[in-house]
Phi, psi and omega in degrees: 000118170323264166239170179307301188290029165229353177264335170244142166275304174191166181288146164230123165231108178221123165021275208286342157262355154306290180317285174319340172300300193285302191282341191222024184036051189231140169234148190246123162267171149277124164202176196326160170271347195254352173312146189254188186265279151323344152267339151314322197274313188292307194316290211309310206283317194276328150350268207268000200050071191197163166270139181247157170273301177209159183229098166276118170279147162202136149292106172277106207253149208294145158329152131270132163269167141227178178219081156071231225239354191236130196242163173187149213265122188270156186293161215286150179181147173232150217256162148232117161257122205249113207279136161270163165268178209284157170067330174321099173297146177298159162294158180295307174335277185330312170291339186263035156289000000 
C-alpha cells in the first residue's frame, strides 16, 4: 500500500452505521480488498488523529445487475468497522451526523 488514502476509500454513512456511531463508537469505511487490519488501524490513526482499540473486515461480494437482456456483475469491495477508544473524539465528518 503507497498511501493511507488508497487503503481507505471513503466513509459509508448509512443508517446502520449511524447507530453504530452513537451506540459503540465505531466508524465505517470503505477500503482497499487487499488492505490488512493493521493498515486500516495505521490509516484511521494518522488520518483522523485518534486512537483505535479494534478493527472488523468484512468482504462484501458485488451483486449481478441487469440492463435489459445483457447482466453483469458489480465489483467485489470491502467494508471496516473501525472501534475508537473510550474518550477518543469522533472526526469532524463523523460529528455532524
Amino acid at each position: 500500500m503507497p498511501t493511507l488514502y488508497n487503503v481507505i476509500r471513503r466513509p459509508l454513512i448509512t443508517e446502520k452505521g449511524i447507530v453504530a456511531k452513537d451506540a459503540e463508537n465505531t466508524l465505517v469505511f470503505e477500503v482497499a480488498l487487499e488492505a490488512s487490519k493493521t493498515e486500516v488501524k495505521q490509516a484511521v490513526e494518522t488520518l483522523f488523529k485518534t486512537k483505535v482499540d479494534s478493527v472488523r473486515t468484512v468482504k462484501v461480494v458485488g451483486k449481478e445487475r441487469r440492463r435489459g437482456r445483457y447482466a453483469g456483475y458489480q465489483p467485489d469491495w470491502k467494508k471496516a468497522y473501525v472501534r475508537l477508544k473510550a474518550g477518543e473524539k469522533m472526526p469532524e465528518y463523523a460529528e455532524k451526523l
